[in-house]
One Martini backbone bead per residue (centre of mass of N, CA, C, O) as a GRO file, in nm:
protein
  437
    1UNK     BB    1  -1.104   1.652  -0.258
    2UNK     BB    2  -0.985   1.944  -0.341
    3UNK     BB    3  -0.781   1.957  -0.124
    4UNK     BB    4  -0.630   1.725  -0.238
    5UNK     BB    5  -0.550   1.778  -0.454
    6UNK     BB    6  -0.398   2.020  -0.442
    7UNK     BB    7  -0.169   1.906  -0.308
    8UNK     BB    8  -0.044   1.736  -0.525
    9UNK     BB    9   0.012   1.911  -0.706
   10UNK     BB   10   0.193   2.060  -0.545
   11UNK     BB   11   0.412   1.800  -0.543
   12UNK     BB   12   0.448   1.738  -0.868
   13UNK     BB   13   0.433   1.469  -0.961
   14UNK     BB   14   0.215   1.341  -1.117
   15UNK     BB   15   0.343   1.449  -1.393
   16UNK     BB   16   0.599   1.319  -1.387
   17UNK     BB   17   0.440   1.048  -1.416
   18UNK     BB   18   0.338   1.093  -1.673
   19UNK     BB   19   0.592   1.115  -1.836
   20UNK     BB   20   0.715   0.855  -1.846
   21UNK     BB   21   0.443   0.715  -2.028
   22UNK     BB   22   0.457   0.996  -2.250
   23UNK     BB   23   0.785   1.061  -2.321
   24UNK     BB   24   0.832   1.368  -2.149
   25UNK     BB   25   1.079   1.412  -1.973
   26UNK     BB   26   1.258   1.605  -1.750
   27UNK     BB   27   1.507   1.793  -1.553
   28UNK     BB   28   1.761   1.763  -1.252
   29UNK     BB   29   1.938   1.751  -1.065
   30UNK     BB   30   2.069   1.498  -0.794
   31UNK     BB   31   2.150   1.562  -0.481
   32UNK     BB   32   2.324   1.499  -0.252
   33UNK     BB   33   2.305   1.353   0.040
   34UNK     BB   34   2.356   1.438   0.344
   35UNK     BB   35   2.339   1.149   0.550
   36UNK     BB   36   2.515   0.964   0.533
   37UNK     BB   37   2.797   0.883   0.717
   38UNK     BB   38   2.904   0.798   1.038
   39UNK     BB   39   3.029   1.022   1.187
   40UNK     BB   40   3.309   1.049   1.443
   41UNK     BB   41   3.279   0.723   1.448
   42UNK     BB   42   3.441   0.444   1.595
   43UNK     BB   43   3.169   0.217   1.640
   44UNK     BB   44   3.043  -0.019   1.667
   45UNK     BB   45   2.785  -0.150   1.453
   46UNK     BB   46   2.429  -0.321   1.490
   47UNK     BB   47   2.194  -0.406   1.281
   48UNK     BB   48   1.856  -0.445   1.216
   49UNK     BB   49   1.668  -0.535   0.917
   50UNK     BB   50   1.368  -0.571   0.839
   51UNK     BB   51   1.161  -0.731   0.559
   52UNK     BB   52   0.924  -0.759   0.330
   53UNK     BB   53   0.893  -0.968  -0.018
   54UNK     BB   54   1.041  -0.989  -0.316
   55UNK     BB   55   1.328  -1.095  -0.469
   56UNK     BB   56   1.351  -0.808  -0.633
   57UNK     BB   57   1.411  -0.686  -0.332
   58UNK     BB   58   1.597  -0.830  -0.152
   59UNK     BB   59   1.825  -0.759  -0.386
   60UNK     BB   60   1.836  -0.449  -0.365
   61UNK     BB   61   1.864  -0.405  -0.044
   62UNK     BB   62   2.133  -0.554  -0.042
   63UNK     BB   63   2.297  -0.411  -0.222
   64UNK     BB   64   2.186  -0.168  -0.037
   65UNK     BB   65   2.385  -0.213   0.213
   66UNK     BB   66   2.668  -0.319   0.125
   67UNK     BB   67   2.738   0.015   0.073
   68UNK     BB   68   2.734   0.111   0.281
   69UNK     BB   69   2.930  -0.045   0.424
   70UNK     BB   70   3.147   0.021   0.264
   71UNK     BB   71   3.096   0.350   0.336
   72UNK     BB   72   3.061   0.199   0.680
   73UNK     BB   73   3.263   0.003   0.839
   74UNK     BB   74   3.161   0.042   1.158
   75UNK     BB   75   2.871  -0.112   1.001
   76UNK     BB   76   2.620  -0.340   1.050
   77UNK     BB   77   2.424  -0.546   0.884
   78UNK     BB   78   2.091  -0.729   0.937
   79UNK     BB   79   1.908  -0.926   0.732
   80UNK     BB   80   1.562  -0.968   0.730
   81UNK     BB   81   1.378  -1.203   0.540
   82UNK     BB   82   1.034  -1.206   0.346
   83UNK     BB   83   0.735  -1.281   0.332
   84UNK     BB   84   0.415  -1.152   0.426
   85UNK     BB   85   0.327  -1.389   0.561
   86UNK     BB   86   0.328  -1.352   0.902
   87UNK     BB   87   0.494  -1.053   0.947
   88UNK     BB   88   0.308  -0.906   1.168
   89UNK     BB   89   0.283  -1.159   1.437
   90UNK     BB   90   0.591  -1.138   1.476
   91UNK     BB   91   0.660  -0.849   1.530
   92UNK     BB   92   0.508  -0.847   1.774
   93UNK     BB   93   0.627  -1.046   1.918
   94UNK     BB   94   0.898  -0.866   1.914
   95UNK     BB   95   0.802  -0.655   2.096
   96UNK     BB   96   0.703  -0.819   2.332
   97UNK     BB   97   1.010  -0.935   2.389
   98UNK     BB   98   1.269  -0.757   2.302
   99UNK     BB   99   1.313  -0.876   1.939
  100UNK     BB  100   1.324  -0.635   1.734
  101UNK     BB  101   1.417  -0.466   1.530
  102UNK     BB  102   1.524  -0.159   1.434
  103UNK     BB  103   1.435  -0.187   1.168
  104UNK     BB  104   1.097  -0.141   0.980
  105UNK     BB  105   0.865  -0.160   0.806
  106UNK     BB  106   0.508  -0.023   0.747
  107UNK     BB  107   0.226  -0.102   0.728
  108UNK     BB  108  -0.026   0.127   0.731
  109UNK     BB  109  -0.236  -0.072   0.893
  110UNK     BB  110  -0.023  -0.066   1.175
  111UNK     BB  111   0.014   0.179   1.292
  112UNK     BB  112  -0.175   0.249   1.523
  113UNK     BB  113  -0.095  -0.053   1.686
  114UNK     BB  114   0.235   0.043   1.687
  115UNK     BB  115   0.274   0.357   1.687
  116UNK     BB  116   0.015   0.454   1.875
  117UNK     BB  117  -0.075   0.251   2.059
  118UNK     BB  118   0.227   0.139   2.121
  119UNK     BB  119   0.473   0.256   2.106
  120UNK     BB  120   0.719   0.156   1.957
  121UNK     BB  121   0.842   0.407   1.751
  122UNK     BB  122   1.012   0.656   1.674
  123UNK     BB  123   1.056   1.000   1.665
  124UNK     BB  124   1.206   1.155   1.402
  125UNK     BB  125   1.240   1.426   1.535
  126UNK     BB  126   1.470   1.309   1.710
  127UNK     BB  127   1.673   1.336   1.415
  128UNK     BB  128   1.729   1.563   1.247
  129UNK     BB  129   2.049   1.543   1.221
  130UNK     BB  130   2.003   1.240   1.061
  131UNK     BB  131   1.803   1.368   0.890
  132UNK     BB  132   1.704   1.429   0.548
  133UNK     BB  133   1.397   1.586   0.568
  134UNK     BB  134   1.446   1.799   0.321
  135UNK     BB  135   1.378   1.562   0.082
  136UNK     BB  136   1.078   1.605   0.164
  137UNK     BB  137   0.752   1.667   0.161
  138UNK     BB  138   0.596   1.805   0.425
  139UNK     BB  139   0.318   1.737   0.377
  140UNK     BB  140   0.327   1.429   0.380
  141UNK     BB  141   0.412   1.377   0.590
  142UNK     BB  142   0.162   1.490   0.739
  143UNK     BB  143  -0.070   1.350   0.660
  144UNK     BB  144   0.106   1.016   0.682
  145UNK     BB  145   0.353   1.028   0.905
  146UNK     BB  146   0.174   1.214   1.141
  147UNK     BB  147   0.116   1.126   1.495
  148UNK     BB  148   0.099   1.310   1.742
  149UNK     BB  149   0.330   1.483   1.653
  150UNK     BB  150   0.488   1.219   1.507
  151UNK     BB  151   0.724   1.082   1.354
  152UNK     BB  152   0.705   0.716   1.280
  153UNK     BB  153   0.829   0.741   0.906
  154UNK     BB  154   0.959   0.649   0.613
  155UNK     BB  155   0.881   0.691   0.278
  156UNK     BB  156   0.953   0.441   0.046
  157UNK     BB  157   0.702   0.608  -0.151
  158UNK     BB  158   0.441   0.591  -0.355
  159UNK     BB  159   0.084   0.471  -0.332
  160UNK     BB  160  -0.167   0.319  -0.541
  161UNK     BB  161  -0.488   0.261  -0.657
  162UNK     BB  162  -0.582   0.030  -0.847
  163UNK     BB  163  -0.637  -0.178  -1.215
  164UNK     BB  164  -0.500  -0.478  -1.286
  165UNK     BB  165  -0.447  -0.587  -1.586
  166UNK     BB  166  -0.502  -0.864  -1.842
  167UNK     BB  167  -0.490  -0.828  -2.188
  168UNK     BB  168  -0.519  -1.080  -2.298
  169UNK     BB  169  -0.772  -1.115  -2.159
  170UNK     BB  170  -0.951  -0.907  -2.274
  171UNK     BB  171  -0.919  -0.975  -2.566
  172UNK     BB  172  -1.064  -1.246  -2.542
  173UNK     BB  173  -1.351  -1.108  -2.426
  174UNK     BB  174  -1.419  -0.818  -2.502
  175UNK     BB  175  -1.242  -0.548  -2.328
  176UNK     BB  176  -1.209  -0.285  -2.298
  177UNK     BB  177  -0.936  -0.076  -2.212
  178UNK     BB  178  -1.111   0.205  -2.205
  179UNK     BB  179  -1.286   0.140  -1.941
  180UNK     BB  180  -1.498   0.291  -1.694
  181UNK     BB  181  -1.515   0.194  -1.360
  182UNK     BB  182  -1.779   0.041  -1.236
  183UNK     BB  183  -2.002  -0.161  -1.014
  184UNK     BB  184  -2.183  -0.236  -1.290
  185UNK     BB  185  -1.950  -0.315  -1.491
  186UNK     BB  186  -1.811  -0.546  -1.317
  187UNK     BB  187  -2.057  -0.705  -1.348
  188UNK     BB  188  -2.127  -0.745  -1.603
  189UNK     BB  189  -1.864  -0.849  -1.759
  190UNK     BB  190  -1.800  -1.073  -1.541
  191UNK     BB  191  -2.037  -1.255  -1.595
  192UNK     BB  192  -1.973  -1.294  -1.923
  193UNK     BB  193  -1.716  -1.436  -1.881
  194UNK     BB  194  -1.831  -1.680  -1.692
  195UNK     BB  195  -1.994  -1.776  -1.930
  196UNK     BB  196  -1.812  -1.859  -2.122
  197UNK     BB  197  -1.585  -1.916  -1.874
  198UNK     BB  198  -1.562  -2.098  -1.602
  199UNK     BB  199  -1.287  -2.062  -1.514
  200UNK     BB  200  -1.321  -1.724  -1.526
  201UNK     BB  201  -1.223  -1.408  -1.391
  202UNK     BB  202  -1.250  -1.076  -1.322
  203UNK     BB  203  -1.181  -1.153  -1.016
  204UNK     BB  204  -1.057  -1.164  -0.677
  205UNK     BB  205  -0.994  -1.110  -0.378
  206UNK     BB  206  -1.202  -0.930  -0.167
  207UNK     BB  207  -1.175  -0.707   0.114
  208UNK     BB  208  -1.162  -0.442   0.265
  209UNK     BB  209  -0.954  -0.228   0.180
  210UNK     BB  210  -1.027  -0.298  -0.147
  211UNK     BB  211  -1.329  -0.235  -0.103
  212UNK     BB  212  -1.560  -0.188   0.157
  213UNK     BB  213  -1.418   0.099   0.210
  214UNK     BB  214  -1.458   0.203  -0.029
  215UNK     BB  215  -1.738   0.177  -0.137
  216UNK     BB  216  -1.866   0.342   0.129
  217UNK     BB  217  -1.693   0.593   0.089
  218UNK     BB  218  -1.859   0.646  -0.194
  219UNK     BB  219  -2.150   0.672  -0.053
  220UNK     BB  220  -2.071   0.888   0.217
  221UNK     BB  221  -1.754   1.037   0.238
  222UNK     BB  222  -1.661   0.890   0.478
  223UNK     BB  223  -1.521   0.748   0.700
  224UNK     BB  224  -1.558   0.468   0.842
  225UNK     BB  225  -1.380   0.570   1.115
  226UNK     BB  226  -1.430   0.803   1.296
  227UNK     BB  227  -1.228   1.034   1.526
  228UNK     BB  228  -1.472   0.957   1.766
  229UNK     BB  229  -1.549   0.624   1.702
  230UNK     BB  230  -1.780   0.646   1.471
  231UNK     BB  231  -1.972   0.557   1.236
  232UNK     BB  232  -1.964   0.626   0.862
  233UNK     BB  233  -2.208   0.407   0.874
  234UNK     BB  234  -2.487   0.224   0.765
  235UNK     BB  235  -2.704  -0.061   0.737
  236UNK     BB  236  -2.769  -0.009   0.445
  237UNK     BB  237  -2.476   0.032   0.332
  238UNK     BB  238  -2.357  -0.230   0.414
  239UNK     BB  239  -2.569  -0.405   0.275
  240UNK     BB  240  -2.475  -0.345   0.033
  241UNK     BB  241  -2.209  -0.421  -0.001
  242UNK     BB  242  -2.240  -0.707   0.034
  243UNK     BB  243  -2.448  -0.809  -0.176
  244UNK     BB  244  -2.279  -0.743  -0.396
  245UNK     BB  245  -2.056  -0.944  -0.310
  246UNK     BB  246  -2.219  -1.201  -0.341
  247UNK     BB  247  -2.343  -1.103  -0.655
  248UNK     BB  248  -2.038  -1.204  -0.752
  249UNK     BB  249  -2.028  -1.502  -0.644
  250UNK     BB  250  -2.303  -1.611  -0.772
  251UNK     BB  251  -2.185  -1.477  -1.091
  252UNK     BB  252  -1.845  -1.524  -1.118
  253UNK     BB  253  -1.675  -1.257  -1.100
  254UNK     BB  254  -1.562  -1.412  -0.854
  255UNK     BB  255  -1.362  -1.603  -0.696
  256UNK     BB  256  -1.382  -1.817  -0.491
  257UNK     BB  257  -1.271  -1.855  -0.164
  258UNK     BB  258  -1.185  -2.139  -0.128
  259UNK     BB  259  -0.966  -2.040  -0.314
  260UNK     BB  260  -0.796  -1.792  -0.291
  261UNK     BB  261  -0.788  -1.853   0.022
  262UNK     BB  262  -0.466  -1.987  -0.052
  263UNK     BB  263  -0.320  -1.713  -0.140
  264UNK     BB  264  -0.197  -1.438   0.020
  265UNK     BB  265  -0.129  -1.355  -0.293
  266UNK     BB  266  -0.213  -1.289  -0.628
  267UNK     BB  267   0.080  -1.431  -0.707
  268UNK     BB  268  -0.014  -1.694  -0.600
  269UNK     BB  269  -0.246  -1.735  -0.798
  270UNK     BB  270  -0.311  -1.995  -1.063
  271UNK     BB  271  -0.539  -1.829  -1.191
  272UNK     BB  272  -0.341  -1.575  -1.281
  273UNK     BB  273  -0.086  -1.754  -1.409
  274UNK     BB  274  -0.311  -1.859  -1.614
  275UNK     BB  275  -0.480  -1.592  -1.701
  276UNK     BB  276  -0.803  -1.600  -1.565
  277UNK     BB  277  -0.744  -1.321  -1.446
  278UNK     BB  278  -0.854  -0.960  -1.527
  279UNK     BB  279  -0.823  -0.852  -1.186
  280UNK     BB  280  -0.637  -0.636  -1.008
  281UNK     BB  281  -0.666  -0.461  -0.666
  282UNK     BB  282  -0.391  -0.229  -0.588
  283UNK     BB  283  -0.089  -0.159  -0.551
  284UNK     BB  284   0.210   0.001  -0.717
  285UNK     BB  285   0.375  -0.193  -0.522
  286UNK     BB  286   0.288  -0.494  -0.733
  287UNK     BB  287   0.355  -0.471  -1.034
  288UNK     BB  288   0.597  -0.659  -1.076
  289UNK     BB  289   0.504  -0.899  -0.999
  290UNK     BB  290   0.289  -0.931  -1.181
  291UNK     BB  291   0.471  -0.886  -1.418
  292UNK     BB  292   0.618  -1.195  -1.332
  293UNK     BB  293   0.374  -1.363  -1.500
  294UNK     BB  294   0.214  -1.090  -1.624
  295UNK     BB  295   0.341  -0.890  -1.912
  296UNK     BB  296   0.035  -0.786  -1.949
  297UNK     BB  297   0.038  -0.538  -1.777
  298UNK     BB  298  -0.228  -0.296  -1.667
  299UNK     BB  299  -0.372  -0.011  -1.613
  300UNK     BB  300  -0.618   0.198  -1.426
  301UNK     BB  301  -0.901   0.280  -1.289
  302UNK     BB  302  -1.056   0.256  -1.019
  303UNK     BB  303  -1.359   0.246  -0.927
  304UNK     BB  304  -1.570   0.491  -1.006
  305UNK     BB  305  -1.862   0.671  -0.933
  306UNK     BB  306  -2.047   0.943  -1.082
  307UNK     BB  307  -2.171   0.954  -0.738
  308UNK     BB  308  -1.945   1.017  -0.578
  309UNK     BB  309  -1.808   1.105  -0.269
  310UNK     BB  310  -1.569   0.945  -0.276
  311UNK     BB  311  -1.327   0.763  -0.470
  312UNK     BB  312  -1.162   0.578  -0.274
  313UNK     BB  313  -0.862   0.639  -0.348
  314UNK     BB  314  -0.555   0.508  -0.245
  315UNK     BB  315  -0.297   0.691  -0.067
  316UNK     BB  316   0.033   0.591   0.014
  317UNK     BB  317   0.281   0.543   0.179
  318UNK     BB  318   0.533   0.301   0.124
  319UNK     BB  319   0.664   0.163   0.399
  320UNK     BB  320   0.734   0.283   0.641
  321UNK     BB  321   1.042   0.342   0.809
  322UNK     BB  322   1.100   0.203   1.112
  323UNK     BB  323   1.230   0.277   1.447
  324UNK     BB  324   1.288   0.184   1.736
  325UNK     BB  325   1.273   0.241   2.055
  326UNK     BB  326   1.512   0.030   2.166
  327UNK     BB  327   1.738   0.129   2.013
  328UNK     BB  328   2.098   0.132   2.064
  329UNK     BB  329   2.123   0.287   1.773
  330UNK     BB  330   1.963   0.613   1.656
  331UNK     BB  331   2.161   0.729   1.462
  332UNK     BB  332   2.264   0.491   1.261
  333UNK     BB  333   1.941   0.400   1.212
  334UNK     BB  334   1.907   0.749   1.111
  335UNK     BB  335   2.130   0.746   0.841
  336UNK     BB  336   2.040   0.505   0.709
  337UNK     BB  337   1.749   0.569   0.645
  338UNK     BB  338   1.835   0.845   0.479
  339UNK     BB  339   2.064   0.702   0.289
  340UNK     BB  340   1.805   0.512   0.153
  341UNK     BB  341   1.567   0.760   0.071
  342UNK     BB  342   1.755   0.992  -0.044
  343UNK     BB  343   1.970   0.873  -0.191
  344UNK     BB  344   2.074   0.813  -0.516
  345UNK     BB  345   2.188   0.593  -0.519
  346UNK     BB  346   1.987   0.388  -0.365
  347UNK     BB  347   1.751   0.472  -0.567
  348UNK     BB  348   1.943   0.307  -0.831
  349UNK     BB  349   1.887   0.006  -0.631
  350UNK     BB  350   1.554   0.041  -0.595
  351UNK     BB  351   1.374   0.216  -0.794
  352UNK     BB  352   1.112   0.037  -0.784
  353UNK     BB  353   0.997  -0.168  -0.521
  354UNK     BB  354   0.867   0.107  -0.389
  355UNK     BB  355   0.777   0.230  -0.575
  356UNK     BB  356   0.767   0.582  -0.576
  357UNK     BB  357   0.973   0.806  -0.481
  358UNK     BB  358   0.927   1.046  -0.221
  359UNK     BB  359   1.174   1.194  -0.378
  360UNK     BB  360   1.155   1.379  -0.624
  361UNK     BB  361   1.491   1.347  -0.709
  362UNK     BB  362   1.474   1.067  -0.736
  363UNK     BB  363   1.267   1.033  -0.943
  364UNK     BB  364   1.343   1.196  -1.195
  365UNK     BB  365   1.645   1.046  -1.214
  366UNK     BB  366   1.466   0.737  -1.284
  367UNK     BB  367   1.332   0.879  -1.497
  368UNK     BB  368   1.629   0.989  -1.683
  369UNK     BB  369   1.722   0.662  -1.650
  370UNK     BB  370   1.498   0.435  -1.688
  371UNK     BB  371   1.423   0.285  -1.379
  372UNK     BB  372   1.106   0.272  -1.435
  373UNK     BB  373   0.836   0.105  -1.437
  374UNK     BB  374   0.576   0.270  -1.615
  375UNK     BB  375   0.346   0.153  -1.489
  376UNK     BB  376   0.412   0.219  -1.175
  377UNK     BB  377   0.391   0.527  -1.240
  378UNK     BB  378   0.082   0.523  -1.374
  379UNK     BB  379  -0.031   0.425  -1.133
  380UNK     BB  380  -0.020   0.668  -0.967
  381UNK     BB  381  -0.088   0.875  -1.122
  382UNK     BB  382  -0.391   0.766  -1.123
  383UNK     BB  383  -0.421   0.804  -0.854
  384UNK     BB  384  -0.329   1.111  -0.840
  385UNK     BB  385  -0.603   1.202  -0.989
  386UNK     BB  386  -0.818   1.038  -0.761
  387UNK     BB  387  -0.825   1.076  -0.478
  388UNK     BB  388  -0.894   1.001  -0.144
  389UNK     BB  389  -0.944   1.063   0.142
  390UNK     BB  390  -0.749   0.973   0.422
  391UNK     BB  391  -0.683   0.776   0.607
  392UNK     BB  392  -0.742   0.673   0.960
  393UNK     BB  393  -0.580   0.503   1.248
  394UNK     BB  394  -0.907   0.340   1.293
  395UNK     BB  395  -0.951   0.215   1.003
  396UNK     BB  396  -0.715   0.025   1.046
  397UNK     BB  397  -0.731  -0.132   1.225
  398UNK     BB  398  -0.672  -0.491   1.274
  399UNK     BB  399  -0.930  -0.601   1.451
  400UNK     BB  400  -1.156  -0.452   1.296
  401UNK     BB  401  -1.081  -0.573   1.034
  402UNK     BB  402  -1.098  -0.883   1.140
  403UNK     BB  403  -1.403  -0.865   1.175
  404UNK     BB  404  -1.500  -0.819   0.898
  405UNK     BB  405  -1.350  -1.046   0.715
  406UNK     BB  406  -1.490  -1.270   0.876
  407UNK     BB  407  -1.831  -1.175   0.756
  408UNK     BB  408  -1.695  -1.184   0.440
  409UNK     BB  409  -1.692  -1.519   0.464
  410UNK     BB  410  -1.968  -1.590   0.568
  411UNK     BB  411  -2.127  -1.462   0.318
  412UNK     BB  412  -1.922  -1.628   0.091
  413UNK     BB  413  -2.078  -1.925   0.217
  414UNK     BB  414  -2.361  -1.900   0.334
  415UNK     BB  415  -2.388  -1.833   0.665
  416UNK     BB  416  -2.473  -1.534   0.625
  417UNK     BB  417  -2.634  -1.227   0.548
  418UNK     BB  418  -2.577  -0.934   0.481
  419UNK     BB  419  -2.775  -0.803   0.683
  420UNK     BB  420  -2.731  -0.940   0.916
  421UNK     BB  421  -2.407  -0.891   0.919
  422UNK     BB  422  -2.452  -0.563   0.951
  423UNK     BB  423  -2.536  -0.577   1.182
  424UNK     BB  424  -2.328  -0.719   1.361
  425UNK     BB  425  -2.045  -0.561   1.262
  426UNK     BB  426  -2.189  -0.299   1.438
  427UNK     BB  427  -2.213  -0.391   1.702
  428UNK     BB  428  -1.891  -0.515   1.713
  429UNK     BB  429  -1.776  -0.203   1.678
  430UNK     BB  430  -1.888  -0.063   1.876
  431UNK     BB  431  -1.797  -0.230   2.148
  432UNK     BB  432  -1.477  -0.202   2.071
  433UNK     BB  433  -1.483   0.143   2.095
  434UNK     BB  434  -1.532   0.176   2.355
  435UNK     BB  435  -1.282   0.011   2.461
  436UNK     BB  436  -1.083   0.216   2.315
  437UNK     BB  437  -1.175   0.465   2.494
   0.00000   0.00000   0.00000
């Protein structure tokens, strides 16, 4: 834990982003990006950039987009854009089919799949020539998104895990906005909630990676999954954290899965649009659209226990941006993509989008022209006060995280009890590792 804050220091932002909403903000000029235009070649180049977000991603990444080819007319972009619900099975099948686009955010918890065990996008090592990569702090790049010594994505920000609330919320039901919160006072709280009103829930739906993930991590102090393929936690550990989640759930704190599990995101559950979840556990480039339904949204400290082995408080670049390892024009799109995530331009129209920028220089600038809102900067910092020590690449894969939410929601409907559950979970996980080795 200590040497992970010790890092955040160096990187120096924490600070910066707590000033935004400190109102104390310093400057420095942010310089020109050397990586802009495609020099000395008048070659017709066609990229596709596919990802996902909401309306105001796609509107932002469109406008930077546009100014590019304005001022590289020999490039055209072609756009693929929608929600993120099954936008990762999507792209499985493009790189199956060997219809990937060229550029492509990857969530975190994909790396492993698709950049590590899939070997399917460039190491962008083997473009320093078209990537401005001073323009990014070498220890972050090295930390989170360099796997056997590949750089496979350019982080689009730097994202952390908090409690986004609604105000409104809080003060119906008589909730301190200054609560330090742990999981015996969510549990607390939620409770008295769902007994005034039947109708409201203290939380919505958790996760592996929101809830299962850190809660064991609390205990532990471990990965989830060691790198050596490994379990870092035991039948008893395990035990506990499923029963408390049911305990939410039998108790009220927490909406039923039957209802939640209709929305792929919580911002289209109709029960936080109306105003009736009190928190929701997320990362800090979710915030503008929570406040695009609930204008009353603040942050807090995701819960950690005084006696946490470590903080479990996710941090994490987010959705890195990676090249295609089959793409027919790779120096043009790590220009553009170099172009979009360093140069300044760039930066004031992507603006938090995507959290707050991962080049330092260009947070700063955003922070002096106000282009930051100023939650989703407190969001980092706070995540940057107790980070959780990294995520390795075998606790993200996807098919073992499938596996056990599973099993969380077997437990959800009361159809398999924590204890059972925890068992089967460990079976199934051991199996499932032998076989990936």
């Amino acid at each position: 834990m200590k040497r992970t804050m010790k890092w955040f220091q160096m990187l120096g932002i924490c600070s910066l982003l707590m000033a935004v909403f400190a109102g104390c903000a310093g400057g420095q000029d942010a310089s020109p990006n050397a990586g802009g235009a495609v020099e000395n070649s008048n070659q017709k180049v066609t990229l596709r950039f596919a990802w996902w977000g909401s309306e105001g991603r796609h509107k932002a990444i469109l406008e930077a987009i546009a100014l590019y080819m304005s001022k590289n007319p020999n490039v055209t972009i072609e756009a693929e854009y929608g929600g993120f619900d099954g936008y990762y099975q999507k792209l499985l099948t493009q790189f199956a089919g060997g219809t990937a686009p060229d550029l492509t955010p990857l969530s975190f918890d994909w790396i492993d799949e698709i950049a590590v065990k899939g070997d399917l996008v460039m190491d962008l090592n083997t473009q320093k020539d078209n990537i401005n990569l001073s323009a990014f702090n070498t220890d972050f790049l090295s930390k989170y998104v360099v796997f056997d010594k590949k750089l496979v994505g350019l982080p689009m920000g730097i994202n952390g895990m908090v409690s986004a609330y609604n105000q409104d919320f809080f003060k119906k039901f008589s909730i301190p906005e200054d609560t330090k919160w742990d999981w015996e006072k969510i549990h607390e709280y939620g409770k008295k909630v769902h007994q005034q009103d039947a109708t409201a829930y203290l939380l919505s739906m958790l996760d592996v990676r929101g809830f299962l993930q850190p809660y064991v991590k609390q205990k532990t102090g471990k990965p989830w999954i060691n790198d050596d393929k490994t379990l870092g936690f035991d039948e008893a550990t395990l035990t506990e954290a499923l029963a408390y989640y049911k305990k939410l759930l039998d108790d009220g704190v927490l909406q039923p899965v039957a209802e939640s599990s209709l929305y792929p995101e919580i911002t289209q559950n109709l029960t936080w649009q109306k105003g009736n979840i009190g928190i929701s556990f997320g990362l800090s480039s979710t915030i503008t659209k929570l406040k695009s339904f609930i204008p009353n949204t603040e942050v807090s400290m995701y819960p950690v226990p005084s006696n946490a082995k470590d903080s479990g408080v996710l941090v994490n670049p987010s959705n890195p941006l990676a090249i295609n390892k089959s793409t027919k024009f790779p120096q043009a799109a790590a220009k553009f993509a170099s172009w979009l995530l360093t140069d300044p331009e760039a930066a004031q129209i992507l603006k938090d989008t995507y959290s707050i920028p991962a080049v330092e220089k260009n947070s700063q600038l955003l922070v002096e022209k106000k282009l930051v809102d100023p939650t989703v900067a407190k969001a980092v910092a706070i995540a940057l006060e107790k980070p959780g020590e990294p995520i390795n690449g075998i606790s993200n894969n996807q098919e073992l995280i499938k596996l056990v939410e599973d099993y969380m929601q077997q437990v959800a409907f009361g159809r398999t009890a924590p204890d059972k559950a925890a068992q089967e979970i460990i079976k199934r996980l051991n199996d499932k590792l032998k076989a990936i080795k």
